[in-house]
C-alpha positions in Angstrom: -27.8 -14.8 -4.0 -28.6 -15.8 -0.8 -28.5 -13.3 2.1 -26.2 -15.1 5.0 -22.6 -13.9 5.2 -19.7 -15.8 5.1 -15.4 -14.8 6.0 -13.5 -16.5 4.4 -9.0 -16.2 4.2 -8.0 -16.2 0.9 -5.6 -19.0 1.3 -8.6 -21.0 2.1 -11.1 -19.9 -0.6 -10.5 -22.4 -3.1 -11.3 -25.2 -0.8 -14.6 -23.5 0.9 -15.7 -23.4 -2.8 -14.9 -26.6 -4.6 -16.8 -28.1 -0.8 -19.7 -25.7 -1.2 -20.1 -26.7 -5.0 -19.2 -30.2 -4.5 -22.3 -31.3 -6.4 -22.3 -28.9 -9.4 -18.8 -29.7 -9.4 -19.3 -34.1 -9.6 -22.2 -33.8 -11.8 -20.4 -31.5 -14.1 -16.9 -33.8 -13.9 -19.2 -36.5 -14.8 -20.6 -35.1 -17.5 -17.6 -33.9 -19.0 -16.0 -37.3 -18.4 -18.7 -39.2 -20.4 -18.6 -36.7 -23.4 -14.4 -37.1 -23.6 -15.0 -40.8 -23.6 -17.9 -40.5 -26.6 -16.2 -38.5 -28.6 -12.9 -41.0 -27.9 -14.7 -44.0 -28.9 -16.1 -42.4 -32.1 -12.4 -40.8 -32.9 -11.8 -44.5 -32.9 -14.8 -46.3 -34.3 -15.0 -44.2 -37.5 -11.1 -45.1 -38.8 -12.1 -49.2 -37.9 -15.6 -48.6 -40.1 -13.4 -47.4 -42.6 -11.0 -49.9 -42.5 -13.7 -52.3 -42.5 -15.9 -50.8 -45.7 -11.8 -50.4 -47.2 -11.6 -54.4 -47.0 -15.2 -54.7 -48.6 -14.5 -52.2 -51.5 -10.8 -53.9 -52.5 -12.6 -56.9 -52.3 -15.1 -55.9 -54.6 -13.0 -54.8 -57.0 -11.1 -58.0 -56.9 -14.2 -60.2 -57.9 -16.6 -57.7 -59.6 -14.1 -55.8 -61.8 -16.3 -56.8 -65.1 -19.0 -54.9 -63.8 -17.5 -51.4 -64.6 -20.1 -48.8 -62.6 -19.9 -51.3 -59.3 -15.7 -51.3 -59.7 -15.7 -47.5 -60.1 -17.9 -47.8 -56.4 -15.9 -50.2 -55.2 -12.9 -47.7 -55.5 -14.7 -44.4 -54.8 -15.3 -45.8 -51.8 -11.8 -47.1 -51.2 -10.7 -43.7 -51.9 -13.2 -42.5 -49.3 -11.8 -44.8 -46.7 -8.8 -43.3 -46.9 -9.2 -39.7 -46.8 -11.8 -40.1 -43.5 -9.2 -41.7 -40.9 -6.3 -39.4 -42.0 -8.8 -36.3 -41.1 -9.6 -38.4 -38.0 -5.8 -38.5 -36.8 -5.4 -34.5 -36.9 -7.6 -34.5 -33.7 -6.6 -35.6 -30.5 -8.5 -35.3 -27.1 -6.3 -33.8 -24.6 -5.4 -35.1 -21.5 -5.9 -32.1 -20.1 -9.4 -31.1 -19.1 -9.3 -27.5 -18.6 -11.7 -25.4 -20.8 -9.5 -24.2 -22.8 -8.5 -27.2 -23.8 -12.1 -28.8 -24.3 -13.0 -25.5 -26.1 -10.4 -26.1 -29.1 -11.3 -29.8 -29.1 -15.0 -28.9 -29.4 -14.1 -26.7 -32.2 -11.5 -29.6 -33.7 -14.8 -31.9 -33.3 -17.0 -29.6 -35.4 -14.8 -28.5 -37.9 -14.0 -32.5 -38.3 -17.9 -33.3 -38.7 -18.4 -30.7 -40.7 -15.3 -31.6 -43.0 -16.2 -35.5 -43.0 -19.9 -34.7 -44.0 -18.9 -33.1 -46.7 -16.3 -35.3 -48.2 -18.8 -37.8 -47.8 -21.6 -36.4 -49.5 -19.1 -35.7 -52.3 -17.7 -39.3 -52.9 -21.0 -40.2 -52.6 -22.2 -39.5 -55.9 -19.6 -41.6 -57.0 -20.1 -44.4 -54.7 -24.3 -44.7 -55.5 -26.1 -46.9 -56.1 -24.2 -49.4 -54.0 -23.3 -50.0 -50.4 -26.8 -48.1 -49.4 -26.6 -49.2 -46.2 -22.7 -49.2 -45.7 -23.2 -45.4 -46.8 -26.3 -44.9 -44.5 -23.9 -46.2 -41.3 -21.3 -44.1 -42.0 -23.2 -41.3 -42.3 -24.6 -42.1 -38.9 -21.3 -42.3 -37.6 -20.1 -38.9 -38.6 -23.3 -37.1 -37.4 -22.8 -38.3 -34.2 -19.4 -36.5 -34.4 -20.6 -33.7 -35.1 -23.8 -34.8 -32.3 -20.9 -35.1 -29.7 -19.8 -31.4 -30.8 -22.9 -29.6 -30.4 -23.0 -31.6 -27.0 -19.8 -30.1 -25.7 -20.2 -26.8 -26.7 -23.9 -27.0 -25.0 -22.0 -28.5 -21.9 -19.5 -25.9 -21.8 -21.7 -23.0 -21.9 -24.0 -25.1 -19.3 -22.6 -27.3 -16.4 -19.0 -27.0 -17.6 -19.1 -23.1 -16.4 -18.9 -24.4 -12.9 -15.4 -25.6 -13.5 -14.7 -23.2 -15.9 -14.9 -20.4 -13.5 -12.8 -22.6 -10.8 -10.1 -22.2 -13.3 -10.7 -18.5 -13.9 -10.5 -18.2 -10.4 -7.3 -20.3 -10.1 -5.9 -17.5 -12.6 -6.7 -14.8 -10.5 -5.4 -16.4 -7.4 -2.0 -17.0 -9.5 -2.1 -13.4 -10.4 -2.8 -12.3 -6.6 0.3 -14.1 -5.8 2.5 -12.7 -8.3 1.7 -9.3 -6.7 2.0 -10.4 -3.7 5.7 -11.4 -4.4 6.2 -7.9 -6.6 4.7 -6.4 -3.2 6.9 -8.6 -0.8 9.9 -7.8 -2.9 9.0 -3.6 -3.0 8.6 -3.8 0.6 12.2 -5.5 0.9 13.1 -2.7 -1.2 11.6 0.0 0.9 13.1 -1.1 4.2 16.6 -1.6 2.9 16.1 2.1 1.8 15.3 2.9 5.1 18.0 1.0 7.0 20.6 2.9 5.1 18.6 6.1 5.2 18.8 5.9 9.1 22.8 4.7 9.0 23.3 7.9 6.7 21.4 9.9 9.4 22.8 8.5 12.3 26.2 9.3 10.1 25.2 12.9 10.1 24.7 12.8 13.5 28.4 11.6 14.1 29.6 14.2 12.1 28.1 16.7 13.6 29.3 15.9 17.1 32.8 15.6 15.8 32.4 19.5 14.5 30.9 20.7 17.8 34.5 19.0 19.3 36.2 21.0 16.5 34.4 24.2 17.3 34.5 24.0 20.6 38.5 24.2 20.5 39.2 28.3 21.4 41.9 28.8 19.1 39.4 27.1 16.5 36.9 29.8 17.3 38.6 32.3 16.8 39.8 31.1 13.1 36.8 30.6 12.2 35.5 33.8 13.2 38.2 35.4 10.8 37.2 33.0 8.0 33.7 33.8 8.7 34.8 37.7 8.0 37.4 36.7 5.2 33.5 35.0 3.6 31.9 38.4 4.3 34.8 40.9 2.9 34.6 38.5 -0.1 30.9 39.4 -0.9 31.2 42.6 -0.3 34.0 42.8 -3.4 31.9 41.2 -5.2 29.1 42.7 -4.2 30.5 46.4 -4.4 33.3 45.7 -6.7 32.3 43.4 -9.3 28.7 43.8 -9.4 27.5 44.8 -13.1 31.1 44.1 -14.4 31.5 40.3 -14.8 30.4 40.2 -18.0 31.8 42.9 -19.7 35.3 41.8 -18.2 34.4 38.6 -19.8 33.6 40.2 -23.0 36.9 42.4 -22.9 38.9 39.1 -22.4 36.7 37.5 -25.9 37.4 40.5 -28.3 41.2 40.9 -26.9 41.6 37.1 -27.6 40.4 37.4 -30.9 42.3 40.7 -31.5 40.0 43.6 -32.1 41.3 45.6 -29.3 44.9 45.5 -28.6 45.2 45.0 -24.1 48.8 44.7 -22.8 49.7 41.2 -21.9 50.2 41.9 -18.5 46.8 43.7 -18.2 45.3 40.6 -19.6 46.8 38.1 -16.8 45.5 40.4 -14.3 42.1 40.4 -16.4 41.8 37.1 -16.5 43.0 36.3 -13.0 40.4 38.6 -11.6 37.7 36.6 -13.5 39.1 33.6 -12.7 39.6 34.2 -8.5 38.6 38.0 -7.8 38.8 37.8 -4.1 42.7 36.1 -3.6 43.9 38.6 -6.8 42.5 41.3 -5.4 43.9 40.0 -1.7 47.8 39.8 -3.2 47.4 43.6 -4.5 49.5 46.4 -2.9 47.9 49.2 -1.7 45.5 51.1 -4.0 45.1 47.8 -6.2 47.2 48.9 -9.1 46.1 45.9 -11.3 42.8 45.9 -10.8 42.7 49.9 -11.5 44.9 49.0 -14.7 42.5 46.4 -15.9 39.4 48.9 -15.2 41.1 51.5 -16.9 41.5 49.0 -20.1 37.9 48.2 -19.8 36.6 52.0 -19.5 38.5 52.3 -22.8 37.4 49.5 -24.5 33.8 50.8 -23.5 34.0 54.1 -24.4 36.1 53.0 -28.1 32.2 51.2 -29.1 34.0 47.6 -29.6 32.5 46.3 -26.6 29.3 46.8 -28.2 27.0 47.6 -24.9 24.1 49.7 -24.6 24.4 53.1 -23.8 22.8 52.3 -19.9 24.6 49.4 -19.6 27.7 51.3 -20.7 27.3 54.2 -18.4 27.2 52.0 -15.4 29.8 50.4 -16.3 31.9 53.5 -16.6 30.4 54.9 -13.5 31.4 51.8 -11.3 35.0 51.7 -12.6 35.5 55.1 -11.9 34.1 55.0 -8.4 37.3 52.2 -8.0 39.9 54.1 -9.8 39.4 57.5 -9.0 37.3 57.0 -5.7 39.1 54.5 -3.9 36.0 52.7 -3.1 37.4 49.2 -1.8 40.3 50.7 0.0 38.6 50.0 3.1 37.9 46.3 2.1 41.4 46.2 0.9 43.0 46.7 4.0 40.7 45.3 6.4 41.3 42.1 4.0 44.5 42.1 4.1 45.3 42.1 7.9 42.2 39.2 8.0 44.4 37.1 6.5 47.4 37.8 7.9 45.8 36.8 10.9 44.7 33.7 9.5 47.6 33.0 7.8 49.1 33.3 11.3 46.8 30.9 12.5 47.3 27.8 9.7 50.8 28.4 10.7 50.2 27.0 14.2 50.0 22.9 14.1 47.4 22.6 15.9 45.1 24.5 14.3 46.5 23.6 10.9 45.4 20.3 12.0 42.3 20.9 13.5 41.0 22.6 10.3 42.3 20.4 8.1 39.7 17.8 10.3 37.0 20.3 9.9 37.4 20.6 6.3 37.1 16.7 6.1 34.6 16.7 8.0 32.5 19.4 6.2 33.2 17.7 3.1 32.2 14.1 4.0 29.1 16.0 5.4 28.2 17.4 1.6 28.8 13.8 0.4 26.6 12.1 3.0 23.9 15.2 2.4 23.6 14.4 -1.1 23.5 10.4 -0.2 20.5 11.1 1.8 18.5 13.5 -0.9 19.4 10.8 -3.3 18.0 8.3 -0.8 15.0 10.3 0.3 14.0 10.3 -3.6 15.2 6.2 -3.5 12.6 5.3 -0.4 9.6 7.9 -2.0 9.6 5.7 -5.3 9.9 2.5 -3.2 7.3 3.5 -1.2 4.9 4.6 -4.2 6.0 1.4 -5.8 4.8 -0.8 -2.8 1.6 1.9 -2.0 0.4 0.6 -6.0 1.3 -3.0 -5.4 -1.2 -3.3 -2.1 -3.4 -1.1 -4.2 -3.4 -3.5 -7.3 -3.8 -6.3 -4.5 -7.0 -4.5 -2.6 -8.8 -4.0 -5.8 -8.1 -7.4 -7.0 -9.1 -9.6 -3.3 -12.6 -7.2 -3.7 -13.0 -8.6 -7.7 -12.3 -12.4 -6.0 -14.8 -11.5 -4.0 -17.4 -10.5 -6.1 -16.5 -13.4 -8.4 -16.8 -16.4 -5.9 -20.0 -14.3 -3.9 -21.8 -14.7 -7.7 -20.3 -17.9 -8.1 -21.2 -19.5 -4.6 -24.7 -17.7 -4.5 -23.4 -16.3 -0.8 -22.1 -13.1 0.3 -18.5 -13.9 1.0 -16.0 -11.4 3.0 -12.5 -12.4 1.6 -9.9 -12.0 4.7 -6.7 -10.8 2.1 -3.0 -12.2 2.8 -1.4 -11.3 6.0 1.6 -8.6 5.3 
């Protein structure tokens, strides 16, 4: 390879090449041009032989049919005249001149020589001892198929491999393209992404000005300061209240369903009420929570009767947390600090304007969830895009530096391929 450097843009290569190989490139045209044209002419001159030995032999057997072995000839080789052109037609040379193409008609060439010798050689017991020389000339003919044969599969693996790796380099460039256009198309992909990834951002953005309006509103402060405490009362009952009893008020609710341990009706409403919503049941209680302490009650003695089926741990706590409500009053302060919280906020929804105004923040919250989960589901849109189009220009790097190395080997000079433009 020689040692001087040459850049060259990709767009342009096939033309520095086919001008930097223009000799190879005539000399091996040529070459290829006079083979086609041989192996046309003896496609053609073999079938008009043949046609020409077929007149002789039904001629023959016309005027020499009382000498038996020279009629028997005369039609073996009539027979042979026939068989030869038919094989003849089954080949065609292409119009085409790619190699692929010249590599199935060198093999179609060969096969046919090989074929036609044979068939010859056996009619040709047949045909002996006459038409000697009509036999020696066809034999001549068919060896030069099979001459013309040898001759294009020595050109193809020779001077044809100039042209033949034009082509494989055609392929590649036809493959470059089609990632470029998978690329061009990704990248279309990832900027769309993007474009409503901002608009879902700038979105946010909106929506959180309009809150700030909504919070900045006094009366709206101070509603949202007693929601804010409603929120914390509510985990505290669940927190203090509930916590290690969800499950077996659950499993009280199965086994009275299904009837192996009789609760009251009303018992079970509350029951199922205070699984259901804990915080507004327990909010619409009178004083001491008589419901809740009747539906504890019924759990204590479902626990303590074995049919709940807990562990003795499990049990005890249980026990111990129920009786800490019933007998110990222990959300009474939650009770009624819960209670007057949302009187007052009951007080405040009854005013219009803040009615209104949280009506609009509730919209506003909720169209906020919406466009939240818009933008995670676009965040995880634009990261495939993006890993899509970060393999495209990957497969399109590694493939430029293989074109590369392929026309350097095939132009004998080190050649710096400029890639496509983005």
């Amino acid at each position: 390879m020689s040692s001087r450097n040459s850049s060259v843009q990709i767009t342009q290569l096939k033309g520095w090449l086919e001008k930097s190989l223009s000799t190879k490139i005539s000399q091996a045209e040529r070459e290829r041009d006079k083979l086609l044209a041989e192996i046309t002419k003896a496609l053609t001159s073999i079938p008009e032989f043949c046609s020409q030995l077929s007149r002789k032999a039904e001629e023959d057997m016309e005027t020499k049919h009382e000498n038996r072995a020279q009629f028997k000839s005369a039609k073996a080789l009539g027979r042979l005249t026939a068989i030869i052109p038919e094989m003849c037609s089954s080949v065609t040379v292409p119009s085409t001149k790619d190699s692929t193409s010249l590599r199935s008609l060198q093999r179609e060439i060969s096969k046919l020589g090989s074929d036609a010798s044979r068939v010859r050689a056996e009619w040709l017991r047949h045909i002996r001892p006459f038409y000697i020389i009509d036999m020696m000339t066809f034999g001549g003919n068919i060896d030069k198929l099979r001459r013309l044969g040898e001759e294009l599969h020595t050109y193809l693996q020779g001077r044809g491999s100039t042209l033949r790796s034009l082509e494989e380099l055609d392929e590649k460039m036809r493959s470059l393209d089609k990632l470029q256009t998978i690329k061009d198309a990704q990248t279309g992909q990832r900027e769309e992404v993007e474009r409503r990834l901002n608009e879902a951002q700038q979105y946010e953005k909106s929506l959180r000005t309009e809150m700030d309006q909504i919070k900045h509103n006094q009366k709206m402060k101070e509603y949202m300061q007693v929601d804010a405490e409603l929120r914390s009362l509510r985990g505290e009952l669940l927190r203090v209240g509930f916590s290690r009893l969800g499950r077996p008020l659950r499993k009280l609710v199965s086994i009275s369903e299904r009837g192996d341990y009789p609760v009251p009706v009303e018992v079970r409403e509350s029951l199922k009420e205070y699984i259901r919503k804990p915080f507004t049941t327990f909010l619409n209680e009178e004083d001491e929570y008589p419901r809740l302490k009747k539906v504890l009650s019924t759990l204590s003695m479902a626990v303590e009767s074995g049919k709940m089926a807990l562990k003795q741990r499990e049990a005890k706590k249980v026990n111990d947390r129920s009786q800490q409500i019933i007998s110990g009053n222990s959300l009474s302060t939650i009770h009624l600090k819960a209670k007057e919280l949302k009187q007052t906020y009951d007080q405040f929804l009854a005013d219009q304007e803040i009615a209104s105004q949280v009506l609009r923040l509730r919209e506003v919250r909720q169209k906020g969830r919406a466009n939240h989960a818009v933008q995670e589901d676009l965040k995880s849109e634009l990261q495939r895009a993006s890993e899509s189009e970060r393999k495209a220009a990957e497969q399109i790097s590694n493939l430029v530096r293989e074109i590369e190395d392929f026309s350097s080997k095939l132009s004998g000079t080190q050649l710096t391929i400029q890639p496509p433009s983005d």
